[in-house]
N, C-alpha and C positions, 0 to 999 in steps of 0.2 A: 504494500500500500504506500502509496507517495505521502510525502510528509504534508502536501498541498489537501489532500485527502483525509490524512490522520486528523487535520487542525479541523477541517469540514466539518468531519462526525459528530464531536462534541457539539458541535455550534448549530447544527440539525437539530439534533437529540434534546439540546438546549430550546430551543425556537419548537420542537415540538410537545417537549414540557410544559412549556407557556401556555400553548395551543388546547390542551389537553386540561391545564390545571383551570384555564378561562370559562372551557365549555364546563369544565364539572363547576364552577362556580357559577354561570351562566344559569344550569338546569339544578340550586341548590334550593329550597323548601325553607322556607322561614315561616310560620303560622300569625295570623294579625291577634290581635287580644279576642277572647274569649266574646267582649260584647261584641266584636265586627266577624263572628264567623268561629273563630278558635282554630284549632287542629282540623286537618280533612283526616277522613276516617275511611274506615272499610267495616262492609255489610256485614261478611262470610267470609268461610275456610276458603272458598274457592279466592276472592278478592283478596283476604291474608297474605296466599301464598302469591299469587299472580304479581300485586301490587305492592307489597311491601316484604314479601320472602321473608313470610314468618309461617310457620305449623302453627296452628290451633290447639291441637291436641296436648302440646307441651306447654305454650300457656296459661291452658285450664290447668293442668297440674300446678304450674308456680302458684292460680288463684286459689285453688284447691289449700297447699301451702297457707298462703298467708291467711286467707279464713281462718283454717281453724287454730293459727294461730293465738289470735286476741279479740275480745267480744266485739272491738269497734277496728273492721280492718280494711283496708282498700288495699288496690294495685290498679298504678296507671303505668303504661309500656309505651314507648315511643321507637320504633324503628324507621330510619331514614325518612323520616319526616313525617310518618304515618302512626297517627293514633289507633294502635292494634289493641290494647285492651284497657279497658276502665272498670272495675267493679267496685263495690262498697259494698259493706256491711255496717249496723250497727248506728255509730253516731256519724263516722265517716260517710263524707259523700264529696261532690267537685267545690262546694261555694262554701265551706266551712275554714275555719280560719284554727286551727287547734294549735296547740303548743308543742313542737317537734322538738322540742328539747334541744339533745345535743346536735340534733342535725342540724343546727344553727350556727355550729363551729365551722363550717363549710364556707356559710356566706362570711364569716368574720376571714378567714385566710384569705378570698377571695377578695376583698372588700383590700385587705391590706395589700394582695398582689399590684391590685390597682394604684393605690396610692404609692408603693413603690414606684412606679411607671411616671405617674403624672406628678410627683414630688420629690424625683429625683434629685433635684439641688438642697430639698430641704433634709433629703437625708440620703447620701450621695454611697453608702456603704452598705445602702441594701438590708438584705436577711443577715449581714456580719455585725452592723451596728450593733454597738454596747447601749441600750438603751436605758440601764440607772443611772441618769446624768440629769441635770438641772432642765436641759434642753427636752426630751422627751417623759420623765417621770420627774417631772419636781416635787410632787409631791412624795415619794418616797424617800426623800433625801430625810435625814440623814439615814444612813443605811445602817439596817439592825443585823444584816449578815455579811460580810466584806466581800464573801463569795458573788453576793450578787449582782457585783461591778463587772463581773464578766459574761451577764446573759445578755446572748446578743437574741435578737428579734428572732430568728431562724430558732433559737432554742424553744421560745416560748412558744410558734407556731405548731412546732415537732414534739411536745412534751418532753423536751432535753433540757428544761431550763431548771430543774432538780428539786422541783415542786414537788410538796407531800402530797399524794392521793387520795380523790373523796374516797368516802364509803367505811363500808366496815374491814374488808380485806381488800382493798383495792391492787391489782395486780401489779409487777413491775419487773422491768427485765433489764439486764444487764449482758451483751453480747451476747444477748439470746435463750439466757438463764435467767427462768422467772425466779420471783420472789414475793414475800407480802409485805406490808406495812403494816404497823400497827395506827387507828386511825387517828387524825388531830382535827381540831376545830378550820374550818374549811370556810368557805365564801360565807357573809353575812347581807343578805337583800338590803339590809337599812343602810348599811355603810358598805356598798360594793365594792369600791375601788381601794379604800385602804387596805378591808379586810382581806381581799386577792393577792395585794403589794406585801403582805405580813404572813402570809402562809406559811410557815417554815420549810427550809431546803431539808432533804433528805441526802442530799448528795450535791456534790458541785456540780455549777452547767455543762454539759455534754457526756457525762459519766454514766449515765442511767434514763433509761424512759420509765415512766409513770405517768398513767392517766390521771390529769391536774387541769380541772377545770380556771382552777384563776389564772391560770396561762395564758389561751386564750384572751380572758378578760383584759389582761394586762397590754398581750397585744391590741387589742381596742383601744386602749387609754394614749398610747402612743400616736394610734390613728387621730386621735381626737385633737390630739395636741398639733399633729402635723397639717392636716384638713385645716384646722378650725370646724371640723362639722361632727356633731352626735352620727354614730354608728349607723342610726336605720334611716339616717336624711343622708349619706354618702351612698349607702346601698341600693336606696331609693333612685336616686340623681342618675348613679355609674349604672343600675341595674336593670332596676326594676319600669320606671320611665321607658327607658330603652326597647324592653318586650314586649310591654304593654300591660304588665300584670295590673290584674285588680286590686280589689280593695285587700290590705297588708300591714300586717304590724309585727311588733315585738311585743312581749306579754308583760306590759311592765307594772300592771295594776294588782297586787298582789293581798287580798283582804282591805282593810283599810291605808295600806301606804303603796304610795305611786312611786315608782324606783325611778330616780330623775334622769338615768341613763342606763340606756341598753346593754345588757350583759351579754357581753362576746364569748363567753361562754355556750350561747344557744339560746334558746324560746323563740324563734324566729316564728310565723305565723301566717303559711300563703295557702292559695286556692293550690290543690292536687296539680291543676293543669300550668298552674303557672310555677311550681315545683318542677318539672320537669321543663320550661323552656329553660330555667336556671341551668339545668342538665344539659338540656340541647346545647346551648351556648357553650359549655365546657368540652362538648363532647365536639362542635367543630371549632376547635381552637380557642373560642373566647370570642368568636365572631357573633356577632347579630347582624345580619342584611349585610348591608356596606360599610357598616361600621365596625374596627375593632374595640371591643369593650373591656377584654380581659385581654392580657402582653401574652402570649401564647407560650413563652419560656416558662412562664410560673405556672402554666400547666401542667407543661412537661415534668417539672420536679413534684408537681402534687401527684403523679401518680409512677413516679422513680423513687428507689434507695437514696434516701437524703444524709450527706455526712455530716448534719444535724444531728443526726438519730440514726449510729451505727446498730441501735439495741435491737428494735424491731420495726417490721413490714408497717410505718408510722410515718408520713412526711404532709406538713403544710396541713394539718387537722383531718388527714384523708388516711383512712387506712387504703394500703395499693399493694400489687399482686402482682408487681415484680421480682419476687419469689417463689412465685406460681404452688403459696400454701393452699390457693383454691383453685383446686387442681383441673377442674370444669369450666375455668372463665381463663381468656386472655390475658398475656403478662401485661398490659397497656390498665385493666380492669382498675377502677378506685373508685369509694366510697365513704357515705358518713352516714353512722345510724345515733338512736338518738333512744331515750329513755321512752318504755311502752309499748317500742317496736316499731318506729318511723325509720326509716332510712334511705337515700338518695343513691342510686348506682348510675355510675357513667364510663362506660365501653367507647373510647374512641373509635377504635380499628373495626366494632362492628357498627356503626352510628347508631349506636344502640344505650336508653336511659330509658331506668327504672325507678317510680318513688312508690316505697311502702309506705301505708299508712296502719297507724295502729293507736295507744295510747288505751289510756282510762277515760274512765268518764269525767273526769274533773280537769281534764286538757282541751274539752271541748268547752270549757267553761267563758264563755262571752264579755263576763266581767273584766276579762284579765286585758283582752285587746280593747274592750268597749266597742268594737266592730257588729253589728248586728246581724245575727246568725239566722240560717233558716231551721225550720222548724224539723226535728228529729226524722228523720225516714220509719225508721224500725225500735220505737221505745222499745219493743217485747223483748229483742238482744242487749240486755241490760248485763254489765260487769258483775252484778251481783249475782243474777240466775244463771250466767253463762258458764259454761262447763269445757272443756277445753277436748276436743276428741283422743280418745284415749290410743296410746300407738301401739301396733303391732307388728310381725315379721312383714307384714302384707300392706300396711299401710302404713305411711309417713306422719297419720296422725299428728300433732301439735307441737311440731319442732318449736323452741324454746332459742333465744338467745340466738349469739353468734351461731349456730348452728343452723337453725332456721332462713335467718337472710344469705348466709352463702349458699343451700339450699335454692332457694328461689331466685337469686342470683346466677347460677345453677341451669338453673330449668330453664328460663329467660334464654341465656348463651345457646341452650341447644333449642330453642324454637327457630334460630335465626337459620336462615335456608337461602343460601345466595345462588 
């Protein structure tokens, strides 16, 4: 081949790249907001497969799954732009606004990838930034652990920032050898932002993962400081605006006391259908239409090995499956679930997002958003009378926990049929 030739090929190849990458953006699916139409949809198995090369049959099983997982349960599916399944049960349904708990850590990392992007002179060092400094936590000053002068942002995103774990046992690994804590006094609603700043270290940053909701939080405060904007008015702005979601909040109304800022910790609070365009948009790069909304890099690492968090399958508030422990779903696969059984999955490589829905009944409580709710579908699936299907060699019965959503995450990946 002449060296006139060699230089050609590339430069073809390049020009038909372009060509290629144009049309596929040319023929890509964006859905308008829910009040102008929403998602297109398909009928039937036959439309399923034809149109959006999904099986039915494996579907039903993932709803099958999440049913009898928790009294109050959905599952909406999104393949390559097609709304293939929606079900509810219980208190869930599309226009209800409940409390996804931790799957609210999703939109907080996301929320920060952004302001990295469009703040980069006000904090020019990224996920490296030392963030106990006058400039981003003043109010933590003076510092009550010295260790803490070394958590950079990226720790606090990854649970590497050597935060003690809520709960009673909450779990924690060290290059991949679990371990327990014994528990401590953890996030306080009346005083959010000190009590997160005051959690005591377990460990210096980068030494250890533990799941540490004031982490997150913390990373919030930072946002706050660098925006100048409250958490669900940047989420809002960068986000939500953007796709057109509906009516949305954060749970900040809590009995008699209104928490004056959003916990980046999670209670995030959207319609099903607009939970999943948050997916879509992650799952093609961060794009919405013709706009980039999310820097596509900090996707990329929310669902890679972060040297954040050498401990475990853990980066940017996403658990990801670039170690392929769920061994059913694509190495690219990452997620965030949430207290009660909510949780968001997004398959880049299949353009495939999945949001469970699940929770108590006191998640669909109205008070907390002040958002106005519609009225129960099915009172008679009450948390109290509901009974959970018992399991057998034969039947998958009421997978529980992480067990359950990689299950359904699971059955999802093999419906997909290209």
């Amino acid at each position: 081949m002449s060296s006139t030739l060699r230089s050609a090929v590339p430069a073809a190849l390049g020009l038909l790249s372009l060509v290629t990458l144009s049309m596929a953006r040319a023929e890509e699916y964006f859905p308008p907001p829910d009040s102008q139409g929403g998602w297109r949809t398909v009928s039937d198995a036959k439309e399923m497969r034809e149109k959006a090369g999904i099986d039915k049959e494996m579907l039903d099983r993932a709803w099958t799954v999440a049913d009898r997982a928790t009294a109050n349960a959905g599952l909406v599916v999104i393949h390559k732009g097609w709304l293939v399944l929606e079900k509810y049960a219980g208190r869930a349904q599309r226009n209800v606004n409940p409390d996804m708990a931790s799957t609210g850590k999703a939109f907080t990392s996301i929320a920060c990838g952004i302001m990295l992007k469009e703040f980069h002179d006000k904090i020019p060092d990224g996920l490296d930034t030392k963030v106990f400094t006058d400039k981003y936590l003043p109010e933590a000053l003076p510092l009550d652990d010295p260790r803490r002068a070394d958590i950079k942002l990226g720790h606090l995103l990854c649970m590497s920032a050597g935060y003690w774990g809520e709960g009673q046992t909450p779990s924690t690994m060290v290059h991949g050898e679990p371990g327990k804590l014994k528990p401590v006094k953890g996030q306080d609603i009346h005083d959010l932002d000190l009590s997160s700043l005051h959690v005591p270290l377990w460990t210096a940053p980068g030494e250890g993962y533990s799941y540490s909701s004031p982490s997150p939080h913390i990373a919030s405060i930072v946002l706050r400081h660098v925006t100048g904007m409250e958490l669900q008015d940047y989420i809002s702005e960068r986000l939500g605006k953007p796709m057109g979601w509906g009516p949305w909040g954060y749970c900040l109304q809590r009995g008699d006391f209104h928490m004056p800022h959003a916990n980046g910790a999670g209670s995030t609070a959207l319609h099903s259908t607009d939970a999943v365009r948050f997916g879509y948009c992650l799952a093609h790069n961060g794009r919405w239409k013709d706009k980039q909304l999310v820097p596509p890099e900090y996707i990329t690492l929310c669902h890679s090995a972060s040297p954040y968090n050498p401990h475990a399958p853990w980066s940017l508030q996403f658990e990801q499956n670039s170690d392929a422990h769920v061994l059913g779903a694509p190495r690219d696969a990452f997620w965030k679930s949430g207290a009660g059984g909510f949780c968001i999955y997004v398959v880049p490589s299949l353009d495939l997002v999945i949001y469970k829905m699940g929770g108590k009944n006191g998640q669909y409580d109205p008070t907390m958003t002040g958002i106005p709710q519609p009225p129960v579908i099915d009172p008679s699936r009450d948390e109290l009378n509901w009974k959970p299907t018992p399991r057998t060699p034969f039947n998958e019965g009421s997978l529980q926990g992480g067990e359950g959503l990689n299950r359904i995450l699971e059955l999802c990946v093999s419906a997909v049929r290209e």
